[in-house]
C-alpha positions as CSV (number, residue, x, y, z in Angstrom):
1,X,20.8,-0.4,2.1
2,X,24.6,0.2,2.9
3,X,25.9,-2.6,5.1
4,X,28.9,-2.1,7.7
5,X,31.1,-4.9,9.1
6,X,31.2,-5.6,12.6
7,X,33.0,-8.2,14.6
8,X,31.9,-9.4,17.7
9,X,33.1,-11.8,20.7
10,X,30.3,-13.9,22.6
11,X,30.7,-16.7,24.5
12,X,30.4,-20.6,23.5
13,X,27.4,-21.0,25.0
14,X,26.1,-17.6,23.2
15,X,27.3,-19.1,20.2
16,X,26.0,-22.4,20.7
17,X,22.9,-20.5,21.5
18,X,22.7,-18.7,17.9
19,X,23.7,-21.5,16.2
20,X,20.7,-23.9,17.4
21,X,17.8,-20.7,17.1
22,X,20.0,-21.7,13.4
23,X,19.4,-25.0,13.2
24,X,16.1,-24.5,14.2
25,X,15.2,-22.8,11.0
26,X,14.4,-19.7,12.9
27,X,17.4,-17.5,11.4
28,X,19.3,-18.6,7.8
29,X,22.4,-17.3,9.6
30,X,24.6,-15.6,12.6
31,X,24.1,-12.1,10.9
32,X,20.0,-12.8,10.8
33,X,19.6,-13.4,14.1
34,X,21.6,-10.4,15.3
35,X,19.8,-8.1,12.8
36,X,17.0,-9.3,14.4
37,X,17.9,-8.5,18.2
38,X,18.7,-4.9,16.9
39,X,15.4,-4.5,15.4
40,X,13.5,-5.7,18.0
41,X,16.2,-4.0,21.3
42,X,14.9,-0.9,18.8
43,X,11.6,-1.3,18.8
44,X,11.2,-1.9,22.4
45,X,13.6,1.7,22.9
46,X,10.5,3.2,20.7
47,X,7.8,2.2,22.8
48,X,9.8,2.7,26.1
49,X,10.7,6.1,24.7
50,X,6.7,6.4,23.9
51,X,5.6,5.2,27.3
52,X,7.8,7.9,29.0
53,X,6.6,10.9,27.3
54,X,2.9,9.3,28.1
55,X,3.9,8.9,32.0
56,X,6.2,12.7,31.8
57,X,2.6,14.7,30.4
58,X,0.7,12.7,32.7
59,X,2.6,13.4,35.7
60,X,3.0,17.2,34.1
61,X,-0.9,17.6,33.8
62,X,-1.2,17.9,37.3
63,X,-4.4,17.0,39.5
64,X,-7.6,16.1,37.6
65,X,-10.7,17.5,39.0
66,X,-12.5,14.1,37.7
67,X,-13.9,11.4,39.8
68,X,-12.1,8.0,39.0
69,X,-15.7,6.9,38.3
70,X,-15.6,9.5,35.7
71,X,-12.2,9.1,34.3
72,X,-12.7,5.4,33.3
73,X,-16.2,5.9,32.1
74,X,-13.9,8.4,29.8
75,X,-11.8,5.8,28.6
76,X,-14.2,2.8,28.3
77,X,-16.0,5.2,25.8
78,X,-12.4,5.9,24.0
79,X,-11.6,2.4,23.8
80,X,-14.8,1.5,22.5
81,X,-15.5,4.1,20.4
82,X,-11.9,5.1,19.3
């Protein structure tokens, strides 16, 4: 994996705040811990991105004709059965 060199300005108390997750043994160093915030600020882009699309073909589906009775009974099943 190519790497690429960044600098960056925080804040004492930022970097008092990377430096004990450091000294916590969380993180082996400043570069771990902001890999990790990327990969995670990442992730949760993903799933947001994910949830969207769920909410935009809902909300594109229209009406349903179902009962909520029905509807759920429809997704206990799902959940249950997979």
């Amino acid at each position: 994996m190519a790497t690429v060199r960044k600098t960056i300005t925080l804040s004492a108390s930022q970097d008092a705040w990377i430096k004990s997750r450091i000294a916590d043994g969380e993180f082996t160093n400043d570069s771990e811990y902001i890999r990790d915030l990327v990969k995670r600020d990442q992730s949760q882009q993903d799933r947001l991105a994910t949830l969207r699309a769920a909410i935009a073909e809902g909300l594109d589906s229209g009406t349903s004709d179902q009962s909520l009775d029905d509807i759920w009974t429809a997704a206990e099943d799902r959940a249950t059965n997979g």
